[in-house]
C-alpha positions, 0 to 999 in steps of 0.5 A: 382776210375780212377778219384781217382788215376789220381788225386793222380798221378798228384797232386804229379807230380805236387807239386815236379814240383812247388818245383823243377821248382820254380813256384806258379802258378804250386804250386796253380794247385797242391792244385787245384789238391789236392782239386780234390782227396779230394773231389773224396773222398766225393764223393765216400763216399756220393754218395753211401751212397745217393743211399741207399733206404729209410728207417724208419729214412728217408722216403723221402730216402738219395738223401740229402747226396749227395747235401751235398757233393756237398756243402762240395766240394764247401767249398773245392774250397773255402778254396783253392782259398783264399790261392792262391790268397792271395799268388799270391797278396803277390809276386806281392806286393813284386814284385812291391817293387822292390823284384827279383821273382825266373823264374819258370822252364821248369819242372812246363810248362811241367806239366801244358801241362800234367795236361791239357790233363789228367784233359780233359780227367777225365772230359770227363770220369766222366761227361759221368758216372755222366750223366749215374748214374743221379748222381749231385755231380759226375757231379759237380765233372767232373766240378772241372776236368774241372776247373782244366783244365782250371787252368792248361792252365791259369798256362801254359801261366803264366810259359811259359810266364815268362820263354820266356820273361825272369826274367823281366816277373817273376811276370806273374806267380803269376799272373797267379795263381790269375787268377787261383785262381779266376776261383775256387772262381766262380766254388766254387761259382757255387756249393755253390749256388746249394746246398745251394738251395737245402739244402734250399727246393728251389723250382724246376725251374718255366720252370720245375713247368709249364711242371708239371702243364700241364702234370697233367692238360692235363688229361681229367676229371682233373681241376685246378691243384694248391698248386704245391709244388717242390724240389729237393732231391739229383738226384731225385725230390718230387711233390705234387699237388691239382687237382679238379675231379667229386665229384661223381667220384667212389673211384677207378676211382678216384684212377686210374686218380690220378695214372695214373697222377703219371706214367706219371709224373714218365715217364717224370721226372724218376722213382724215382720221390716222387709224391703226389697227392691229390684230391679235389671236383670240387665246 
């Protein structure tokens, strides 16, 4: 919620600073803002709705929903950065044609210099509850603050720039908004990547797939983990795995060997983690 409201104050500072100070890149770090509190809304809404437990529709839980969200944030930056640079190209153009561009005003640099301090500073705040709510869209969500704020500072030297030089450096701020644009088209890019993995029932990194093999075979009695299968769901994993013990083994020693797999897989990766574990006769 303090992301929320920060994103209101400021995307509205922001859009009556581009119109009064005359400048696009302040114009293309307010839609950026805009994309931010809309997508504080997806994340608030998916977030809860991916900690739900499961239930008889979904046995594997809702962690889903949150990747979901993250894709929805990346097609966000997506639409927003195409309508900034395709702006920015267009005043360039014009600006080459031998067109007069408006200087932006010191209102626009002011509140680039503030939109900095106040998007590092959700960054910090959200990154920090992401990391604690082992949450990856809260987490995506701090990147898009500190996009912002690397935005903002791109818009700052653009507006500072062609306020300093004077109306022959106009066009340095609609270059500044392209850059600005770009940087969310690598962000969008980013986010996009991730959870389209993930929607996909990517496997987990083959780092990650070798840690969990050596985990399970690192227990005495337990031979040829194989057919490893990962994935990820929402901010937990799911493992499954073949192993090979005595086929003379009791039931219940067994049993136990295989949960003890688990727990420390559990210790390792949380809680959470969806195991499956199944057991097959040395040949």
């Amino acid at each position: 919620m303090a992301g929320s409201a920060g994103n209101v104050a400021l995307l509205t500072f922001k859009f009556v600073a581009a119109v009064l100070g005359h400048s696009s890149a302040m114009m293309a770090d307010a839609v950026h803002s805009l994309s931010d509190f809309i997508t504080d809304l997806v994340v608030l809404v998916f977030v809860r709705v991916s900690a739900r437990p499961q239930d008889r529709s979904h046995d594997y839980g809702h962690g889903k929903f949150e990747t979901f969200a993250t894709f929805v944030i990346g097609l966000a930056l997506v639409v927003a950065a195409v309508g900034i640079v395709v702006a920015a190209v267009l005043k360039v153009v014009r600006w080459a044609q031998g067109a007069d561009l408006e200087a932006p005003g010191t209102l626009a640099l002011w509140a680039a210099l503030l939109s900095i301090v106040v998007k590092e500073v959700l960054f910090r705040y959200t990154a920090k509850r992401g990391k604690a709510l082992e949450s990856q869209a809260m987490v995506a969500n701090a990147w898009h603050h500190r996009s912002d704020a690397l935005s903002s500072v791109g818009a700052a030297v653009g507006i500072g720039g062609a306020i300093l030089l004077g109306n022959r450096w106009t066009v340095l701020d609609p270059i500044a908004s392209f850059f600005v644009g770009l940087l969310l088209l690598k962000v969008a890019y980013d986010l996009l990547k991730t959870s389209a993995e993930e929607l996909t029932e990517s496997s987990l990194p083959e780092e990650t797939e070798c840690e969990i093999a050596g985990i399970i075979g690192s227990f005495p009695g337990i031979t040829e983990p194989h057919n490893l299968r990962t994935r990820r769901i929402g901010n937990r994993i799911a493992i499954e795995a073949h192993v090979r013990m005595d086929g003379n083994l009791p039931l219940r020693e067994a049993h136990d060997r295989a949960s003890a797999i688990e727990r420390k897989l559990k210790e390792r990766f949380g809680p959470a983690t969806h195991i499956s574990i199944h057991m097959e006769p040395v040949k």
